[in-house]
Structure formats: C-alpha cells, structure tokens
N, C-alpha and C positions, 0 to 999 in steps of 0.2 A: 149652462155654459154655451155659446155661441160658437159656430165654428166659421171658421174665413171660408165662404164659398171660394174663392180665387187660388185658394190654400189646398183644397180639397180636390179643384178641378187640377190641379197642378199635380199632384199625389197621385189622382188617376190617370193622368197624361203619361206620370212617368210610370205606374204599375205597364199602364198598356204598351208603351214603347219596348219595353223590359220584355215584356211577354210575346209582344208579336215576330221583337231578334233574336231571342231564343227558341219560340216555334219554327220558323225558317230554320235556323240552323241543325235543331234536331231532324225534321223532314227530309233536310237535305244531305243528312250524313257528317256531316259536319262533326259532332262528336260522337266517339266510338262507345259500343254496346257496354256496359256497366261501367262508363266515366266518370269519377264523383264530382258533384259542384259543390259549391260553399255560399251560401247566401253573403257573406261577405268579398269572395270573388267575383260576385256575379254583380255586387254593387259597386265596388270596385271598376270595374269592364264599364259598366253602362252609367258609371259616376251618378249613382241613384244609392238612396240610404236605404236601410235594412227592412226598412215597410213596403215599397213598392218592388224589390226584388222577392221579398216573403208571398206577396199577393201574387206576382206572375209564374213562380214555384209553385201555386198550388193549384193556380189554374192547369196545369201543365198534369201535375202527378192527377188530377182527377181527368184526363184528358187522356191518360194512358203514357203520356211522351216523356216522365218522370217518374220514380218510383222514390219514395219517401219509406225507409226504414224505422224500427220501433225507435233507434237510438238516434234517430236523427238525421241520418246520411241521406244524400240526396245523390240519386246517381240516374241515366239510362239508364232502361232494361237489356238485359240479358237474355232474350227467347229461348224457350225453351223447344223443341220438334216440336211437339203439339199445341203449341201457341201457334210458331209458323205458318202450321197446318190450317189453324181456326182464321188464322189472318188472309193467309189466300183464298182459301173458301169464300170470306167475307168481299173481296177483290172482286172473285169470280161473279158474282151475285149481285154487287150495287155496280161495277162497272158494264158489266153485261147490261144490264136494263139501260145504264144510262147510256153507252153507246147505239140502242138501238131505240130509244126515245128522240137520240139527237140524228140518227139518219133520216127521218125525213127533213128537216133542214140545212142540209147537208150540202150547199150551193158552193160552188167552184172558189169563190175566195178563203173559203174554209181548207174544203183540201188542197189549193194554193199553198196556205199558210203552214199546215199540218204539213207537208213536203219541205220546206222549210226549215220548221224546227228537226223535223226528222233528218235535216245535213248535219247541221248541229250535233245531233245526239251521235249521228256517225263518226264527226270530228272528235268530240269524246272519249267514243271508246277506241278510238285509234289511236291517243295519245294515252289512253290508260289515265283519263283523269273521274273518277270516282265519281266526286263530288260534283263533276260537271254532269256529269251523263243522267245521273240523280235529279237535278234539276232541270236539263232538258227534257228526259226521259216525263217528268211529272206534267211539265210546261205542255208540251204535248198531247196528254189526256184529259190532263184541266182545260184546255185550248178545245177540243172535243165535247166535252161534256157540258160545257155552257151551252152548247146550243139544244143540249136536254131540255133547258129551262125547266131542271129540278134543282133549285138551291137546296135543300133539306138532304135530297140523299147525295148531294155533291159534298156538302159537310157532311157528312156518315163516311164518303170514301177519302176525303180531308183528312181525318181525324186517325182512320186506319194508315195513312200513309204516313203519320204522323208517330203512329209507335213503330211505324218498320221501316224508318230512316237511318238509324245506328246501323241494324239486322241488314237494311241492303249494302252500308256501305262496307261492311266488313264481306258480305255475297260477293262484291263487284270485287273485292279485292281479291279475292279468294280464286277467283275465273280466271283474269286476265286474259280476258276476250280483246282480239284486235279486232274484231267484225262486230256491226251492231243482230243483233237477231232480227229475221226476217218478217216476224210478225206486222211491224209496223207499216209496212209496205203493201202486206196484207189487208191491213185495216185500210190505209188509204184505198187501193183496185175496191173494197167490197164498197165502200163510199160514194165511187164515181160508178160502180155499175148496180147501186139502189143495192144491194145482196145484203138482206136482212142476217140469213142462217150463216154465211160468208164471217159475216160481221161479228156475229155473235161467238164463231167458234175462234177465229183470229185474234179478239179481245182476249176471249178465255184462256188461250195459250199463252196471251203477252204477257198476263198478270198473275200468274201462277206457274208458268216454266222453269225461272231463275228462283221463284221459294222453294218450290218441290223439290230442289237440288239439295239446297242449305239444309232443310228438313230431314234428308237423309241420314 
C-alpha cells in the first residue's frame, strides 16, 4: 500500500500544530490542575481529526504535561507536595547552572532586555493577571538562559516548567500578590556586577520560593 507523502506531511503538520498550542497553553496556566480534555474537543478546538490530536496527547502525557488514566481520561496533573518538592529541586539545579553558564555573556542589551520584560511581569502581577505573569515570568528566564548556549538542559528546564503550568497557575491565584517578588531585580544587579555566588543564590530563591509555599 502506498501512502501520499503530501497526506502524511499534512497529518504531521497538523499533529505538530495541535501539540505545540496545547504545550503553550499548559506551561502557561492556561488550563487548571486536573482539567479533563477529550480527544474530540481538542479536534474540535484545532478543527484537526482524531489522529493528529491522538498523536499530540501523547506527546504531552510522555512529557509529563498530561496524565492519561487506565480508563481513558485525559486530564492535567494534580501535584502532589512531594512532586512540588521534586520539581523545584529540579528548577533549583538545571536553572542555577544555567544562569551561571550564561553570566559570562551577559552584555548590556541582555539585561536591557531582561529589565524590560521584568515591567512586564510587574504589570502582571499588579493587575492580578495569572496567566500573564506566567508567561512573562517564563519569557524572562528563557530570555536568560539562551545565552547558556545549553539547548539540552534548556529543554530539561522547558519540560519541568511544563508540568508545573496548571500547579503555578492555581499558586499565583492562590497569593494574590499585588507586588512582583524581588528576586528578579536581583538577578538583574548580580548580572551587571559579574556576581557569580549573587547570581546563583537570587536564581535559587526565584524558583523555588512560590513552590515551597504551595508545598506546604
């Protein structure tokens, strides 16, 4: 049996499209911790048939961002404390290394930039919008971490931020902080004055202060 190359590219095009707006959307909070989906809502949503929404479901649940049930169901996770626990630890460790692989690089239009999006994140949490802060907040350390030039363990802390998108957005709802936290600020000063140890412990706080709470 022959299969239509053009048929096939098309089938992956739409698996990938499927998989890459519903990875954004879980990273970013967008839907809440144990939300069920429906392979036919989700084909439905992205007007894709039940093969390429099947394919970017499973990308997802092997990915940690989906949990697939014996019967079927597809929903977010639900962390657990000591999942929390395992996922900041993980935070503390690949974002640490990477923030201090990318301070020698570390040239003014960087923390220009990084100044910047940290208005941003401040507008955010002033308006008590969740989902924004979520996304600025990430935009900001991915904005940093590139200049690691480690892709590999940048996907490792991708992937983590990836299962604790649901988990933060019910954290941030949970606070309702009208100030953003001062870590960021931090990380910027330790940037422009070279401060390796500065850097290291500023990161650490940023990314495990607001789990260790939820953890509780």
């Amino acid at each position: 049996m022959l299969i239509n190359p053009r048929a096939q590219d098309s089938a992956t095009s739409a698996h990938d499209r499927v998989y890459r707006a519903l990875r954004t959307r879980i990273m970013y909070g967008e839907i809440a911790p144990g939300e069920a989906l429906t392979l036919r809502g989700i084909g439905a949503e992205y007007d894709v048939s039940m093969t390429p929404a099947r394919e970017a479901v499973r990308r997802l649940v092997a990915e940690g961002a989906l949990t697939l049930s014996s019967s079927g169901r597809v929903s977010t996770p639900e962390l657990t404390s000591e999942r929390i626990e395992e996922l900041a630890a993980l935070r503390a460790l690949i974002e640490v290394e990477l923030g201090s692989r990318a301070l020698p690089r570390a040239h003014m239009a960087l923390i220009e930039r990084l100044q910047a999006i940290n208005s941003n994140v401040s507008q955010a949490v002033a308006t008590r919008d969740a989902v924004r802060y979520i996304r600025t907040n990430l935009e900001f350390h991915r904005t940093l971490y590139l200049r690691a030039q480690a892709p590999a363990m940048l996907a490792m802390a991708e992937t983590v931020w990836l299962q604790l998108g649901p988990t933060m957005r019910a954290l941030y709802g949970r606070l309702r902080k009208t100030e953003a936290p001062p870590y960021h600020k931090l990380i910027i000063a330790a940037l422009k004055a070279g401060d390796e140890p500065g850097l290291r412990l500023a990161l650490r706080s940023d990314v495990t202060q607001g789990l260790r709470l939820l953890a509780r």
